[in-house]
C-alpha positions as CSV (number, residue, x, y, z in Angstrom):
1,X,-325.5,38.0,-88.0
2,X,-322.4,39.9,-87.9
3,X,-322.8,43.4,-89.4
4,X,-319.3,45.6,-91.7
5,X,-318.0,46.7,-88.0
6,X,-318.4,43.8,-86.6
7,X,-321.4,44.3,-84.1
8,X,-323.4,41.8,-83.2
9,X,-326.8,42.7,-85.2
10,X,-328.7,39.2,-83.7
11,X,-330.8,36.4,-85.3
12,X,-331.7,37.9,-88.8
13,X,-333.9,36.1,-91.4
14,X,-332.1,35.5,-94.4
15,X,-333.6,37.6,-96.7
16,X,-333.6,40.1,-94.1
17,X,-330.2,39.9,-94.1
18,X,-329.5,39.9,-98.0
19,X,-330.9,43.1,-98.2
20,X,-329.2,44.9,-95.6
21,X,-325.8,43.4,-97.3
22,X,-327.3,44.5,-100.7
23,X,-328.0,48.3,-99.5
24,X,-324.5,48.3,-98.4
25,X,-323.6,47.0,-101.6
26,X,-321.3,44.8,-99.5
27,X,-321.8,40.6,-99.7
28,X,-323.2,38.3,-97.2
29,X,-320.4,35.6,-96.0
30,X,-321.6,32.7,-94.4
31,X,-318.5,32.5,-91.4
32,X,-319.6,29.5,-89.4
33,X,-322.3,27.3,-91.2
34,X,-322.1,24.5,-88.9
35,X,-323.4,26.4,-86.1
36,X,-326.8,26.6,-84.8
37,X,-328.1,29.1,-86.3
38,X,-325.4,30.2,-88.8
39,X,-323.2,32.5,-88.7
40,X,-323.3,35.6,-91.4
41,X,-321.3,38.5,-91.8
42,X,-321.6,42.0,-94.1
43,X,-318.2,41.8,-95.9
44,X,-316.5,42.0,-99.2
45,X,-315.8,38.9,-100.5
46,X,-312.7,39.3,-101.9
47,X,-311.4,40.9,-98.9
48,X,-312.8,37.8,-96.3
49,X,-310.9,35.4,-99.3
50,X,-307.3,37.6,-98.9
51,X,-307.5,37.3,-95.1
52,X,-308.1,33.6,-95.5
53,X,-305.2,33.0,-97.1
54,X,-303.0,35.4,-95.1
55,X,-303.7,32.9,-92.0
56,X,-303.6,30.0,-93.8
57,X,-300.0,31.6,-94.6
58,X,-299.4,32.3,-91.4
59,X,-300.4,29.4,-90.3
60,X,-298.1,27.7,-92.6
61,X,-295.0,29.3,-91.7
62,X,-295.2,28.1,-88.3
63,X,-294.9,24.5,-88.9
64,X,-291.9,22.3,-88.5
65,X,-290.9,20.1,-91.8
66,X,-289.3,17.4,-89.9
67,X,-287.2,15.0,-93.0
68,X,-286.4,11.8,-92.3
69,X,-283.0,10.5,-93.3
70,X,-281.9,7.0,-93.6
71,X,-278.5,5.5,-92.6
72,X,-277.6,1.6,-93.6
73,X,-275.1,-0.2,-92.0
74,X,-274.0,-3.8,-92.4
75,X,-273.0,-6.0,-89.4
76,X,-269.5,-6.0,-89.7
77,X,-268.7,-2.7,-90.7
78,X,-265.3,-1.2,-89.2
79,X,-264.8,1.0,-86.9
80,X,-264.0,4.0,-89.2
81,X,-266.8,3.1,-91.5
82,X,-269.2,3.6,-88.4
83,X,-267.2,6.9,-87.5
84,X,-268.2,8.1,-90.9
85,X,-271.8,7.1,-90.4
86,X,-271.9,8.4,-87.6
87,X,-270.6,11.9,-88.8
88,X,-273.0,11.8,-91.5
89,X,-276.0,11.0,-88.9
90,X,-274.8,14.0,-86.8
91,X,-275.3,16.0,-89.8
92,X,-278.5,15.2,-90.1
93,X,-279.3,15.6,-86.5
94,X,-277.8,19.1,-86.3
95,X,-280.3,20.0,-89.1
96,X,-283.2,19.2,-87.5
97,X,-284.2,15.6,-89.1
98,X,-285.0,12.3,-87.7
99,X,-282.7,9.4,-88.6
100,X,-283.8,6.3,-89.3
101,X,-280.4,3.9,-88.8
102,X,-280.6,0.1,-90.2
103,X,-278.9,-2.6,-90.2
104,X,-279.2,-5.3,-93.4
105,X,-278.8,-8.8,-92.6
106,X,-277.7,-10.9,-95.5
107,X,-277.7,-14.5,-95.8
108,X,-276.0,-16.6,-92.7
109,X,-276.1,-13.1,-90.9
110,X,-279.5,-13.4,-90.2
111,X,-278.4,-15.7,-87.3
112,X,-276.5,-13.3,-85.8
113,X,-278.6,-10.4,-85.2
114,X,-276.7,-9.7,-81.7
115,X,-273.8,-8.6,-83.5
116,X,-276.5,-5.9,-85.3
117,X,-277.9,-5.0,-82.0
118,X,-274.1,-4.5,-80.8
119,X,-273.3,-2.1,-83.9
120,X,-276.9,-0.5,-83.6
121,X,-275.4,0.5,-79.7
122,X,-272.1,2.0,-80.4
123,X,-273.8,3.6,-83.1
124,X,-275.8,5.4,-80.5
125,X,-272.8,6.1,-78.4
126,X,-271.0,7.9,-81.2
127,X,-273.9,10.7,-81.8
128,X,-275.4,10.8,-78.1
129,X,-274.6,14.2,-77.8
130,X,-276.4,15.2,-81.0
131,X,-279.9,12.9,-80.9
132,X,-281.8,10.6,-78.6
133,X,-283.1,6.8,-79.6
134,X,-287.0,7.4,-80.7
135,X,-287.5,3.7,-81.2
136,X,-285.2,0.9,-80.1
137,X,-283.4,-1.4,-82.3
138,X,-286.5,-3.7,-83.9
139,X,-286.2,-6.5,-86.4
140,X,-288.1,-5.6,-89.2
141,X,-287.7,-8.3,-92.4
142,X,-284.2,-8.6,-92.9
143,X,-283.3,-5.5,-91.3
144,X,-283.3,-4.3,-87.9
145,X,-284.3,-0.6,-87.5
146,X,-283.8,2.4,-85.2
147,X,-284.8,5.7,-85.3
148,X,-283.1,8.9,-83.7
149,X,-284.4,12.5,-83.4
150,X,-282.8,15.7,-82.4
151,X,-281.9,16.7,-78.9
152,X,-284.3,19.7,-77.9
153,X,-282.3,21.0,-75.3
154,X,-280.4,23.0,-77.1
């Protein structure tokens, strides 16, 4: 048991420990109830509560949203299209998301998947500055898929 200043008082019983929390007129929080014994502390509730939720706050402001963003190509898309693309992917880069870049085979295309793999690749070239391949150019279905992320050297 844990007493208001946060001294270690020792192994209480529990109604022991109710009562000094009660003469106190202060609540007794179990803090670590997996342990062996338990862990109790002389607090006010509603005071262990709002410092739960500042860390959990806290906590929450440190984490990274990362978005992912999808691109689709075709397999014979011109060479401005791709620039356009490729702008657009850089964009999305620059802001911190993941892209995932496809390219959807239709009908006698599905034969050529090289030509995919080929756009796929001076894809790549256009925003190597601004991301790195995560996961190489895989046939998934109809479409092959490829997904960038963010450079973190900068």
């Amino acid at each position: 048991m844990i007493d208001e200043e946060g001294n270690q008082v020792g192994v209480v019983p529990k109604t022991r420990a109710q009562e000094m929390a009660f003469d106190k007129k202060l609540d007794l929080v179990n803090i670590a109830p997996n342990s062996k014994p338990p862990v109790c502390r002389i607090t006010d509730y509603g005071k262990y509560r709002y410092e739960l939720m500042k860390k959990e706050k806290e906590a929450k402001k440190k984490q990274k949203v990362i978005n992912v963003k999808e691109l689709r190509l075709t397999p014979n898309i011109e060479s401005h299209d791709l620039n356009t693309k490729a702008n657009q992917g850089i964009k999305f880069l620059d802001n911190g998301d993941r892209v995932k870049v496809s390219v959807r085979f239709r009908g006698r295309e599905m034969g050529h998947t090289e030509i995919g793999r080929e756009v796929l690749g001076d894809f790549v070239n256009l925003i190597s500055e601004h991301g790195v391949v995560d996961k190489k150019p895989k046939m998934e279905g109809r479409s092959m898929v490829m997904f960038l992320s963010p450079n973190t050297d900068k």
